[in-house]
Residue, then its C-alpha position, 0 to 999 in steps of 0.5 A: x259666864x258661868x253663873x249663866x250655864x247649867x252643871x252638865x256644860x260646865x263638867x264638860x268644859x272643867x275638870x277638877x282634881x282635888x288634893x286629897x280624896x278618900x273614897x267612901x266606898x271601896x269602888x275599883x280605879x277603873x269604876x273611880x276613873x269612869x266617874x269622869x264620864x258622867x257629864x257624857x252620859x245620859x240619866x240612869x245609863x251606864x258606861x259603854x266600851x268607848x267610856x272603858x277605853x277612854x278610862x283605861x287610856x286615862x289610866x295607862x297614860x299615867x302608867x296605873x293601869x295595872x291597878x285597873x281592878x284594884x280597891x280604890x280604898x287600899x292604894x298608896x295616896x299617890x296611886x289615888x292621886x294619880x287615879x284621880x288625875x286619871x279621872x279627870x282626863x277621862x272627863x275630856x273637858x278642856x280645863x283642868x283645875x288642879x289642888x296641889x296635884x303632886x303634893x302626895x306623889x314621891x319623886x317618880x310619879x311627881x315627874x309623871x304627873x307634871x310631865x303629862x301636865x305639860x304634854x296636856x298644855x301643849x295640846x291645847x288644853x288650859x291648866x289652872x294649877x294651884x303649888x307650893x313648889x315654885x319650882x313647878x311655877x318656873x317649869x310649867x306655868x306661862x302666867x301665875x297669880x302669887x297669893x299672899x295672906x289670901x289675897x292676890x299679891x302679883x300676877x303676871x308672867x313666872x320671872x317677874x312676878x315670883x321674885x326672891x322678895x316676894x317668896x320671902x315674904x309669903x313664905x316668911x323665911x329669906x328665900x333666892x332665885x337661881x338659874x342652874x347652868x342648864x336654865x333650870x330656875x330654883x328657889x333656896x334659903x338666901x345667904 
């Protein structure tokens, strides 16, 4: 239960990666990934090398770390979303929550960022995910809870439970299911 553990334990079993973040201080990406550590260190210590490496690896599997050094507060949003997933990573917990984790990305670093969800998944690790995009539902997820006016309206496995009736309804427009030829599932305007 959590209710019953204390905050240290439970940053080191979730992390979280919000939607949006905009950093109060001008702190490099390095220094904003290194934040993940926090649950590993003691009171008033500071990172060591192995907190550095495990931040720079978070970073270059992201394909930032080049922007290492760079101010936190001059990026593009998706850099600082990327920073933050990288933040996350670096955390080493086994849960990662994420807000939306593409909503800010282009089209590149959206694949990049989903990519490593999945490589993530496949290695163990539990990813709650929170989307718009049902697309990324069908492509990654293996359970989803659709809400519908902030409540629970289905949940279960992806193709039973986002069903054109029931997109169309939280969406509030007429919305199909198709499977292109390679076994891809999207959502469109219905007909």
């Amino acid at each position: 239960a959590i209710a019953r553990q204390n905050r240290r334990d439970i940053a080191r079993a979730i992390a979280y990666v919000a939607q949006a973040h905009a950093p109060g201080f001008a702190y490099s990406l390095l220094d904003l990934v290194l934040m993940g550590r926090t649950a590993h260190l003691g009171p008033f210590s500071s990172p060591e090398a192995r907190d550095i490496e495990i931040a720079h690896a978070a970073l270059q599997s992201l394909g930032i770390d080049a922007l290492a050094e760079a101010d936190a507060t001059r990026i593009s949003g998706g850099q600082l979303q990327l920073a933050l997933i990288a933040r996350a990573l670096a955390q080493d917990a086994r849960m990662i929550v994420m807000d939306e984790p593409t909503a800010s990305l282009d089209f590149g670093n959206k694949l990049i960022v989903l990519e490593r969800i999945r490589q993530l998944a496949g290695r163990g690790f539990s990813i709650v995910l929170s989307t718009h995009e049902p697309e990324q539902v069908f492509d990654l997820a293996d359970r989803v809870a659709l809400i519908e006016g902030g409540a629970l309206a289905a949940i279960g496995a992806p193709a039973a439970t986002l069903t054109g009736e029931r997109l169309s309804r939280v969406y509030g427009v007429a919305l199909a299911i198709e499977t292109t030829g390679t076994g891809y599932r999207v959502v469109r305007p219905a007909p």
